[in-house]
C-alpha positions as CSV (number, residue, x, y, z in Angstrom):
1,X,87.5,1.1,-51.5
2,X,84.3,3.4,-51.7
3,X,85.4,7.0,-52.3
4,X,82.1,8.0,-51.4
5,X,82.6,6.6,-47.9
6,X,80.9,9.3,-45.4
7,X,83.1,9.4,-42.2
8,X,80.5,12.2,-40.4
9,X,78.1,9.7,-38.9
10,X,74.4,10.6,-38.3
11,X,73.5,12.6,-35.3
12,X,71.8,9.9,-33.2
13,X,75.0,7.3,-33.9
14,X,77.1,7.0,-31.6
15,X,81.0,6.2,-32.1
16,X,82.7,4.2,-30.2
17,X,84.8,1.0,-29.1
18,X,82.9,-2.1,-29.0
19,X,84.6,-4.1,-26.4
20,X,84.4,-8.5,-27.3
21,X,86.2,-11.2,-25.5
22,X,88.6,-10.6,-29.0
23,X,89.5,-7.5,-27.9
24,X,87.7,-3.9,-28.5
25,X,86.7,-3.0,-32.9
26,X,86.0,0.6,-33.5
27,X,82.0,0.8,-33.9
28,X,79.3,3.3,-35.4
29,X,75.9,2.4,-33.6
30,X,73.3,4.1,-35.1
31,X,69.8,3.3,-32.7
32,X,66.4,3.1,-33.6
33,X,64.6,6.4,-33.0
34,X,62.0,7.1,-30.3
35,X,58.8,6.2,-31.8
36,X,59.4,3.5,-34.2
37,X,59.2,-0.4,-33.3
38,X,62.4,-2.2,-33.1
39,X,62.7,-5.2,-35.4
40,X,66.3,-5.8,-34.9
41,X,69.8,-5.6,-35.2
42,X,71.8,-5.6,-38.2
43,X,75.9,-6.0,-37.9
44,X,77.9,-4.6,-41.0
45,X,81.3,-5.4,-42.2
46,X,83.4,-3.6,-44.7
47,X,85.6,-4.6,-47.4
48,X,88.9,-5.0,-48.6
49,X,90.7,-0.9,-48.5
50,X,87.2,0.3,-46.9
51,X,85.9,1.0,-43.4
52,X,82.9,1.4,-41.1
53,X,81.9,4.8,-43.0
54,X,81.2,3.3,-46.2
55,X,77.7,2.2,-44.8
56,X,76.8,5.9,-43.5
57,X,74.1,6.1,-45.7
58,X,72.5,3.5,-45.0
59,X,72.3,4.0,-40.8
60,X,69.4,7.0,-41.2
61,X,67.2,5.2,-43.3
62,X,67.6,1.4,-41.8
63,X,67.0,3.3,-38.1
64,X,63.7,4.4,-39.7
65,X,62.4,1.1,-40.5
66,X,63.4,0.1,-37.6
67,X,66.6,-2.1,-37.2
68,X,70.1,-0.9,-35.2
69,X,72.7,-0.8,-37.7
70,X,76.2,-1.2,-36.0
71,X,79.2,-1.2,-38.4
72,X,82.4,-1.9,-37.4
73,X,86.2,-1.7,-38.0
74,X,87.5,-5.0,-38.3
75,X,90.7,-6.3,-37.6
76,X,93.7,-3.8,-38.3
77,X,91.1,-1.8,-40.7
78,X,91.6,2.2,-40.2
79,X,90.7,2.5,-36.2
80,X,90.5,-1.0,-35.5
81,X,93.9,-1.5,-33.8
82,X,95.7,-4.7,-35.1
83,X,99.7,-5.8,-35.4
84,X,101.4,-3.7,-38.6
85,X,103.2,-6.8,-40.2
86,X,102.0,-10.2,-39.1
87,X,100.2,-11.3,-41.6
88,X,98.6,-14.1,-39.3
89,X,96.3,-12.0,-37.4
90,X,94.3,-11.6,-40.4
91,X,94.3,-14.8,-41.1
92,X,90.4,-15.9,-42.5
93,X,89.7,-18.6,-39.3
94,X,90.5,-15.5,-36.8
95,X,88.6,-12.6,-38.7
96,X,85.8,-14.9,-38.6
97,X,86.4,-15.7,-35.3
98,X,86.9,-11.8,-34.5
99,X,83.0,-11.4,-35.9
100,X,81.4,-13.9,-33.9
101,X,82.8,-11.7,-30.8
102,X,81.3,-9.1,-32.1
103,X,77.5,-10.4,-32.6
104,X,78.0,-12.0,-29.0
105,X,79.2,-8.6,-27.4
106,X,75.6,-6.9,-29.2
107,X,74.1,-9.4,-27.0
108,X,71.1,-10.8,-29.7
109,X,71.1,-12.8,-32.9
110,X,72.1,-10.1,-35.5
111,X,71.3,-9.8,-39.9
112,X,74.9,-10.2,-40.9
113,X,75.7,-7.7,-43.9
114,X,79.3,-8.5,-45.3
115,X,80.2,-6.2,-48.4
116,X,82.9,-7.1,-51.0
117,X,85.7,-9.0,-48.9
118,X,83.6,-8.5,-45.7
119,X,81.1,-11.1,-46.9
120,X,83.6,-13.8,-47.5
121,X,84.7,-12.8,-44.0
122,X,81.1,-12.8,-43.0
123,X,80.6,-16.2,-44.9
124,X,83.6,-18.2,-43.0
125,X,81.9,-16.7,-39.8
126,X,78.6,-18.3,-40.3
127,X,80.0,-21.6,-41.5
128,X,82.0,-21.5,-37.9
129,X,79.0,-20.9,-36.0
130,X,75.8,-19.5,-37.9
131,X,73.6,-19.2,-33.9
132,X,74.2,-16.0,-33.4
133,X,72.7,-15.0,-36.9
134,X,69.0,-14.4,-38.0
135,X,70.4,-13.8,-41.4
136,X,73.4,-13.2,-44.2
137,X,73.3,-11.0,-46.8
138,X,76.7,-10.9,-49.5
139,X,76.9,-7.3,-51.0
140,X,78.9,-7.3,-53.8
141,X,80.6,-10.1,-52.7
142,X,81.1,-13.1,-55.1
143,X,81.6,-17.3,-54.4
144,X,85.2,-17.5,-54.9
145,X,88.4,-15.6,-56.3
146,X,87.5,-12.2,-57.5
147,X,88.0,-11.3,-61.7
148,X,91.1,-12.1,-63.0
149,X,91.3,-8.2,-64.1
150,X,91.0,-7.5,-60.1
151,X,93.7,-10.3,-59.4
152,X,96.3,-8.3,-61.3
153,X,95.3,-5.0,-59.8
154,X,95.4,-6.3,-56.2
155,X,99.1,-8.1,-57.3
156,X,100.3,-5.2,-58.3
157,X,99.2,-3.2,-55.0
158,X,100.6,-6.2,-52.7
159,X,103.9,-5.7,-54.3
160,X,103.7,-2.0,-53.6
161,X,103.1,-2.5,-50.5
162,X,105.9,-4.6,-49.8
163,X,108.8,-2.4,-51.3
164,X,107.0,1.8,-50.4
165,X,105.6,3.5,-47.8
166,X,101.8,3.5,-47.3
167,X,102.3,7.2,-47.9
168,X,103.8,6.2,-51.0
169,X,101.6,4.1,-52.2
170,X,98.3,5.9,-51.6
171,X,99.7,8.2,-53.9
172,X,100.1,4.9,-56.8
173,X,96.3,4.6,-55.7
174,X,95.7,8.0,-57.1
175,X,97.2,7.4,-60.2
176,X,96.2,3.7,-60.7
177,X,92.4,3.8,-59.2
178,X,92.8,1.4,-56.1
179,X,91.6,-2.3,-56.2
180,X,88.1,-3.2,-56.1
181,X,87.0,0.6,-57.5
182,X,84.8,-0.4,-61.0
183,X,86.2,3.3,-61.9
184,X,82.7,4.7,-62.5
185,X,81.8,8.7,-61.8
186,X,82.3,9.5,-58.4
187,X,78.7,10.7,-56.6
188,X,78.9,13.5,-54.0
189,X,82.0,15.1,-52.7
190,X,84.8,13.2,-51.7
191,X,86.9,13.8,-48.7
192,X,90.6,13.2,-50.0
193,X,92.2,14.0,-47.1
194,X,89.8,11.5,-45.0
195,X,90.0,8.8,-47.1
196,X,94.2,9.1,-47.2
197,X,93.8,9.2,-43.6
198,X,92.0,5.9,-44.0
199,X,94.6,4.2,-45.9
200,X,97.4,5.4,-43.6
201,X,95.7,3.9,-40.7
202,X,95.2,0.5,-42.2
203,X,97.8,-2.3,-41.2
204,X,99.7,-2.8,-43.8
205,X,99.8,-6.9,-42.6
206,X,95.6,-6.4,-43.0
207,X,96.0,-5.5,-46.5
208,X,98.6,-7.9,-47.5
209,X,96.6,-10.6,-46.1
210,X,93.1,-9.5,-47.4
211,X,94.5,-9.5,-50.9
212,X,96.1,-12.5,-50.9
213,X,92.2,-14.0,-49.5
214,X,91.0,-12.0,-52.5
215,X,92.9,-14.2,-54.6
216,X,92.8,-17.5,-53.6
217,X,89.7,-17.6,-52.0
218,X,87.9,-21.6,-52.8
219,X,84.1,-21.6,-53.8
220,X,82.2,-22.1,-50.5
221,X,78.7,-22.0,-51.7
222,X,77.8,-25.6,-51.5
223,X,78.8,-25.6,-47.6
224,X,77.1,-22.1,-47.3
225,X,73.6,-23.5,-48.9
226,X,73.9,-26.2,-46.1
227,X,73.7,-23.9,-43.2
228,X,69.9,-22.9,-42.2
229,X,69.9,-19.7,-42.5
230,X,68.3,-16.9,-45.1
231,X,70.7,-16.0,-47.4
232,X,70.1,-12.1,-49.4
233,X,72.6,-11.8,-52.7
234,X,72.8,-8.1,-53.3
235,X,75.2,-5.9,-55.8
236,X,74.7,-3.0,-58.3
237,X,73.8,-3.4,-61.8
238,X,77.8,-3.7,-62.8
239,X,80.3,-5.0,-60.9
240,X,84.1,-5.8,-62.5
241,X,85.1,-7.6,-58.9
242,X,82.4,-10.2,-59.7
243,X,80.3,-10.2,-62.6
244,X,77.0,-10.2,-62.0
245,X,76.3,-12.9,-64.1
246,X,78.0,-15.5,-61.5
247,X,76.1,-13.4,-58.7
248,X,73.0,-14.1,-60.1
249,X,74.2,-18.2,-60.4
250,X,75.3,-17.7,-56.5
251,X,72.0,-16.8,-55.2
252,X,70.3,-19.4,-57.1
253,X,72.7,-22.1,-55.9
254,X,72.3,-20.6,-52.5
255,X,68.3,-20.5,-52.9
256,X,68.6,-16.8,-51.9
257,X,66.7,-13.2,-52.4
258,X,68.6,-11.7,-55.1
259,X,68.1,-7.6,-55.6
260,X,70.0,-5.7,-58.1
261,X,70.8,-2.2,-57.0
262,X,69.4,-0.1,-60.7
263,X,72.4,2.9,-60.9
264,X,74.9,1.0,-58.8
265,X,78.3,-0.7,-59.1
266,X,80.3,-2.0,-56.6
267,X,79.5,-0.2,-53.8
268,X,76.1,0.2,-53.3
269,X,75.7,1.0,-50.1
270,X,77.5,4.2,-50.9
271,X,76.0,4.6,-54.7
272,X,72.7,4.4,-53.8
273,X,71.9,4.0,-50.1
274,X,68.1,4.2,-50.4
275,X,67.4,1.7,-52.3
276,X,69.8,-0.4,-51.0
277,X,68.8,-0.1,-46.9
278,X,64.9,-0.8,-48.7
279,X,66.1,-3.8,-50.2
280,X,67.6,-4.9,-46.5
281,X,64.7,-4.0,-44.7
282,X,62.1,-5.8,-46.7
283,X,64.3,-8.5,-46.8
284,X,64.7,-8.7,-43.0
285,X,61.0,-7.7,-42.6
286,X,59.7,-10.6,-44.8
287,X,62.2,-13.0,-42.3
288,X,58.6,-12.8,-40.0
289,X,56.1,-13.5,-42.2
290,X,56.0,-17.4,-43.3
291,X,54.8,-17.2,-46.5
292,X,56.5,-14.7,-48.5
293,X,59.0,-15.8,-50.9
294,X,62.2,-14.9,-49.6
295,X,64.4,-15.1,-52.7
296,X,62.6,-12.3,-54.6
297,X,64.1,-10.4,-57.5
């Protein structure tokens, strides 16, 4: 969960419900503005407590260099609708499934941006089916399990979850820190009431299921490296979901562009949006020249 997730979009996005043959995923589409050359589409997907907002910061400046950002809701996430307590909806094969629906429904091979849990979603989508991707960048998002310090934390919010109100237990969050959060100072002002809201709409099915992913998930980096795509391995500086050590041995098992966000932790999308969107867009902008080295620093 990013508590500096902005939930006022930019005033050229445009809110809505994309509508797939996997049913309809609340959307912020933020276009390229009149003047500047299109160079493509980017689809964004959130991670485990988050939402759609927590790339805000990152639609203005992307738009500028050109790309359509679209970041969605996915499955049972805040205004994403999706069952309250079946836990097999959010089963991985279907929320990979659910996001190659959505790249089809934007109608052109898309940069797939997964952050945290959303790239392990994101990952499982491209080893379904990587055509309808020009590219796959993990934010924050490590090759297996997260830390065993995060395993406990998410334990101890599955078992909330099951015996207390989701009223009740965003207040635990409060007084806990929720899972994923490094606990670092908070940048910018925080919309409590928003972010409540946030949790209060989430399935409670999508967060047991997501958790339990969290914690079991296999190391899929050998089958990843086999699919011929360009692969981007971006985080902050620190990160207590995934080191950054094993990061860094991801991207170079995966032959990937690795960037380091200076000043950021897990989030950086919402820690420091600039130079996180100028890390994507040279990324994606090298993607059409030949000879640059695409795993950079």
């Amino acid at each position: 969960m990013s508590r500096n997730a902005a939930f006022d979009p930019p005033p050229a996005a445009r809110a809505y419900r994309l509508r797939t043959a996997r049913g309809e995923f609340a959307a912020v589409d933020s276009p390229v503005p009149a003047g500047v050359e299109p160079r493509g589409v980017a689809l964004m997907l959130p991670g485990f407590t988050g939402s759609k907002e927590d790339f805000t910061l990152l639609h203005e400046p992307l738009a500028a260099r050109g790309y359509r950002t679209v970041a969605v809701d996915g499955r049972g996430q805040y205004e994403s609708d999706g069952p309250e307590h079946d836990e097999s909806a959010y089963a991985r094969p279907e929320l990979a499934r659910d996001v190659l629906a959505q790249a089809a429904a934007l109608g052109t091979p898309v940069h797939l941006v997964g952050h945290s849990l959303g790239g392990q979603i994101a990952r499982s989508a491209v080893l379904l089916d990587h055509s309808p991707f020009r590219s796959l960048t993990l934010m924050s998002s490590g090759p297996a399990e997260i830390s065993e310090h995060q395993r406990q934390r998410v334990e101890l919010l599955r078992d909330a979850l099951t015996a207390m109100t989701m009223a009740e237990v965003w207040e635990t969050i409060q007084a806990m820190g929720p899972p994923e959060e490094v606990g670092g100072p908070t940048r910018g002002p925080v919309d409590e009431e928003r972010l409540r809201q946030r949790w209060l709409d989430t399935r409670p099915a999508q967060l047991l299921a997501g958790g339990r992913q969290l914690c079991t998930e296999p190391d899929r980096v050998a089958e990843l490296a086999a699919v011929p795509l360009p692969f981007h391995v971006l985080s902050g500086e620190y990160d207590d979901t995934w080191p950054v050590p094993l990061l860094d041995d991801m991207a170079v098992r995966l032959d990937a562009r690795r960037t380091v966000i200076t000043g950021a932790e897990h989030s950086p999308n919402a820690d420091q949006p600039l130079p996180t969107a100028t890390a994507l867009a040279d990324f994606w902008d090298d993607l059409t020249n030949p000879d640059t080295d695409l795993r950079g620093t």
